[in-house]
Every structure is written in C-alpha cells, then in structure tokens.
Phi, psi and omega in degrees: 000169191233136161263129173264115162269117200298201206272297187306004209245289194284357174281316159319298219265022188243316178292320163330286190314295168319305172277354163274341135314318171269340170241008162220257182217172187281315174280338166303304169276018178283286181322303186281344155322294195292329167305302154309325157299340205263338198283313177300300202298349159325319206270009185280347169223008168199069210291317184303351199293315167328152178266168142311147176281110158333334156293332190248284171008283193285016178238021211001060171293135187281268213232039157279146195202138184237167171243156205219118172228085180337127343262022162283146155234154203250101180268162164179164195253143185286117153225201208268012190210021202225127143221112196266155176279109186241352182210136148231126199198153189289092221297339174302338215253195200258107180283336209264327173268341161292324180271353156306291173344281162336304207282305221294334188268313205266162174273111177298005184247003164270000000 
C-alpha cells in the first residue's frame, strides 16, 4: 500500500513543529516531526496495525483507524490500495471535535 499524508495531515505536523520550536528547540521539533512521519509511513506495510479511535467507534466510521506515538495520534483512513493520514494532533486536545472536523471538511484526494 501508498501511504497518503493529505494536506490538513501535513499542516498539524507543520503547527507541531511550530509549536516545539518555540516552546523547546528546532531540533526537538525536527526530531518529532521526523518521527511521527517514520511512524505514518509503517503503514504503508501494516495498514491494519492501528486500533479503531474511540471517538469514530460511537459514529461507526467504517475504516478509520489511529496510532498511537505518545502523546500523538496518528488517525487515517484504509482504502483499497491507499492510506490516507487525515490527522495528526496531540492525543490531549479534544480528538472527538478535531475529528468530525476533520471527517466533515476532508477531500479524499487532499
């Protein structure tokens, strides 16, 4: 499978980075960036690894599935030869209104 990180994907990992720059160093947010990338890109060989979100659970979204790279999670969607990466966000904040958000805005070709 091709892992996609759509465009709203890469702008969380562009505000990460912005705010672990600014509040620790450029390599610290460098570092974490790069991680969470290395991490999205697994799944290009183990799309299935991921739990379901508890948050998609109670909406029964059919083949959303997230990872969990403490304290972030990595949400994306399955498809049949495709995974796109639709969120990355900081497992603290409120995931049940960031990912409606998400599901309600995105374009499956972003």
């Amino acid at each position: 499978m091709r892992v996609v990180i759509t465009r709203s994907a890469r702008r969380d990992l562009d505000e990460i980075f912005d705010y672990i720059a600014e509040h620790d160093s450029v390599d610290a947010a460098l570092a974490i960036v790069e991680r969470l990338e290395s991490i999205a890109k697994q799944l290009a060989r183990f799309p299935m690894r991921g739990r379901r979100p508890p948050e998609a659970l109670a909406r029964g979204s059919g083949p959303i599935r997230e990872l969990i790279a403490h304290p972030y999670r990595i949400v994306y969607l399955i498809g049949s030869n495709l995974v796109f990466v639709i969120l990355i966000a900081d497992g603290r904040r409120n995931m049940q209104a960031l990912l409606q958000r998400r599901l309600l805005l995105m374009d499956p070709r972003t």
